[in-house]
N, C-alpha and C positions, 0 to 999 in steps of 0.2 A: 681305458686308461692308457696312458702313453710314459715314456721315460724322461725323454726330451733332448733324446739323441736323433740330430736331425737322419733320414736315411738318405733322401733326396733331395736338388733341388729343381724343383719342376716349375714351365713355365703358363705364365695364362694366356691360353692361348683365344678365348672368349669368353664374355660376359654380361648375359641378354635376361631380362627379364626374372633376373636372382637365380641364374644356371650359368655355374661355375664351369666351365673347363681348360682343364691343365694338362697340358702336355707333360707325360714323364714314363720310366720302364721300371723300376725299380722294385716301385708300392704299389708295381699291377699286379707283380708276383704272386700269386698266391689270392689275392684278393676276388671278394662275390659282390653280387650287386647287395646294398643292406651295410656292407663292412665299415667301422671307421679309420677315418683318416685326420690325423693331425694336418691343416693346413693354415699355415702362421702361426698353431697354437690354438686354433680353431676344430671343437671335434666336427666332422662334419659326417654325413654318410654317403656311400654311393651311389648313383643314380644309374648310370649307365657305362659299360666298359669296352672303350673301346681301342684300335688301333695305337700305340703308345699314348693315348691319354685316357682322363678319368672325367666324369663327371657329378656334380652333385648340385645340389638344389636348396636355396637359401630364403627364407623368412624368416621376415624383420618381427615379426611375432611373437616368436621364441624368446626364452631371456634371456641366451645364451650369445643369440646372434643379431640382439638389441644393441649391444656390444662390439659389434664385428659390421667395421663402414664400409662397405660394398663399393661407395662414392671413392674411396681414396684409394682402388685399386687400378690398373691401369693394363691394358692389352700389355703383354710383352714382360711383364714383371716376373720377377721371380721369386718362389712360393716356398718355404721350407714345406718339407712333408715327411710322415712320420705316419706306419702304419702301428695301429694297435697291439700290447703285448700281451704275448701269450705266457703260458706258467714256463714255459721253458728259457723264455727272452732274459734276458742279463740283466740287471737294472741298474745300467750305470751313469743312469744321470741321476734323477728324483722323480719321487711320482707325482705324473701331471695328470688333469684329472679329462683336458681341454674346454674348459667353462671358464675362461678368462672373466678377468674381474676390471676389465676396462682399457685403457691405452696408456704409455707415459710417451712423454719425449724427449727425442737425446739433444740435449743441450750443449756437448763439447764433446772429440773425439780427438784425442790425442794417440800417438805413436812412439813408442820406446825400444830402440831394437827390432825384434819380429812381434812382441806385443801390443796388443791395442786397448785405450783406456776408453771406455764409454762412460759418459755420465749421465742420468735419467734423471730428468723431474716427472717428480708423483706427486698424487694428489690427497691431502691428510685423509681423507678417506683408509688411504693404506697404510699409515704413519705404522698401526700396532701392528703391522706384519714383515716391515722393510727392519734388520737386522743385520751388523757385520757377520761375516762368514754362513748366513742361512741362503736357502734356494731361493730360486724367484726363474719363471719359464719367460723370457719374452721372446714372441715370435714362435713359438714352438721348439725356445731354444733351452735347454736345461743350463742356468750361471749360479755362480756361486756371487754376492755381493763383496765387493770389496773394503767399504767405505760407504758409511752412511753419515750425510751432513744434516740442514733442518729440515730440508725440502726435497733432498734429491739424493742417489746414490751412485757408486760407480761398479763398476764389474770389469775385471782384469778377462782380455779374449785372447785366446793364442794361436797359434799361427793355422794350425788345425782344424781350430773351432770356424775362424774365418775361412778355411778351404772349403770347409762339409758345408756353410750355410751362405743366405742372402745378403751376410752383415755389411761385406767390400761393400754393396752397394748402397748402403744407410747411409745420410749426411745429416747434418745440424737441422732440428727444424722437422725433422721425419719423426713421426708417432711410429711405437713397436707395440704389438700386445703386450700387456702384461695379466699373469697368472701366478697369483700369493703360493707359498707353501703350504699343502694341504690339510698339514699337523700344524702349525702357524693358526691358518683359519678356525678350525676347530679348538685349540684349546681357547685362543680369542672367545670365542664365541664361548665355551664353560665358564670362565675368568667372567662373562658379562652376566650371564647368569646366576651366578653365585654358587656353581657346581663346586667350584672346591673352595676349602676354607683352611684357615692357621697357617701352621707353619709349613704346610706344602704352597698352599697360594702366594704366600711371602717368596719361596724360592721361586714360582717359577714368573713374577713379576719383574724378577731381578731381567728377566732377557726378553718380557714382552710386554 
């Protein structure tokens, strides 16, 4: 489980045969071979540790990393990263779980002052989890949404958010991970089952 407070932002520094490695010091700290690591929002685990970088090892197998396009990454890029929390860690973003539920893309990125407006299309797929003011991780990023239209949403980034993370280098046209809220998915998923009923399912229909 992760927060989705980025800690690092580490770079790739190669990509051979579904073995990740990223250069970075931060989320070596502490870190065993086994440990996870949020990468883009991706859990992944560690393979090998070595001299300021990390390594781990990637199948398209998984359903997790069915998900996660290996193709669209590039030598030189830069990786959000995020070591897993412990009971003691803070939780000041949302609980992210890193099992991404697919990709959106940012459609317009405008600037106001020192903040930045991102807008994402998704895909109705996600329609019952995208919500004003709920979480939503993209990237391994923890945002709050700002605006949700019929197709797409926006998330207010501030000047912070953009120092800690890879966002400066997002443009129009770039897919982010995206990963729903994890009490979102869940009660989704009761609501379809017919777990709750009356006038508790009427209230909470009202926001999903």
């Amino acid at each position: 489980m992760f927060t989705g407070l980025v800690e690092e932002v580490g770079i790739l520094k190669s990509l051979n045969n579904g073995e990740l490695v990223i250069s970075c010091s931060k989320v070596i700290e502490g870190t065993k071979i086994g440990d996870s690591i949020s990468i883009n929002g991706v859990c992944l685990s560690v393979t090998k540790i070595m001299d300021h970088a990390l390594s781990f090892h990637t199948s398209p197998t998984t359903q997790n990393l069915s998900r996660f396009k290996l193709g669209d990454m590039r030598i030189g890029e830069k990786i959000n990263l995020e070591r897993a929390l412990t009971p003691s860690t803070r939780l000041g973003g949302h609980i992210v779980s890193g099992h991404i539920d697919g990709k959106v893309k940012i459609i317009s990125i405008e600037k106001t002052g020192g903040d930045y407006y991102f807008e994402f299309l998704f895909s109705k797929e996600l329609k019952n989890f995208i919500i004003a003011k709920g979480s939503v991780c993209l990237d391994g990023i923890s945002l709050t949404i700002s605006k949700v239209m019929t197709s797409s949403f926006v998330t207010t980034i501030i000047p912070q958010t953009i120092k800690d993370t890879n966002l400066l280098d997002k443009k129009v046209g770039d897919f982010v991970h995206i990963e729903v809220d994890i009490f979102a998915r869940y009660i989704n998923h009761i609501l379809n089952i017919g777990g709750i009923s009356g006038e508790n399912r009427e209230i909470i229909e009202k926001f999903f």
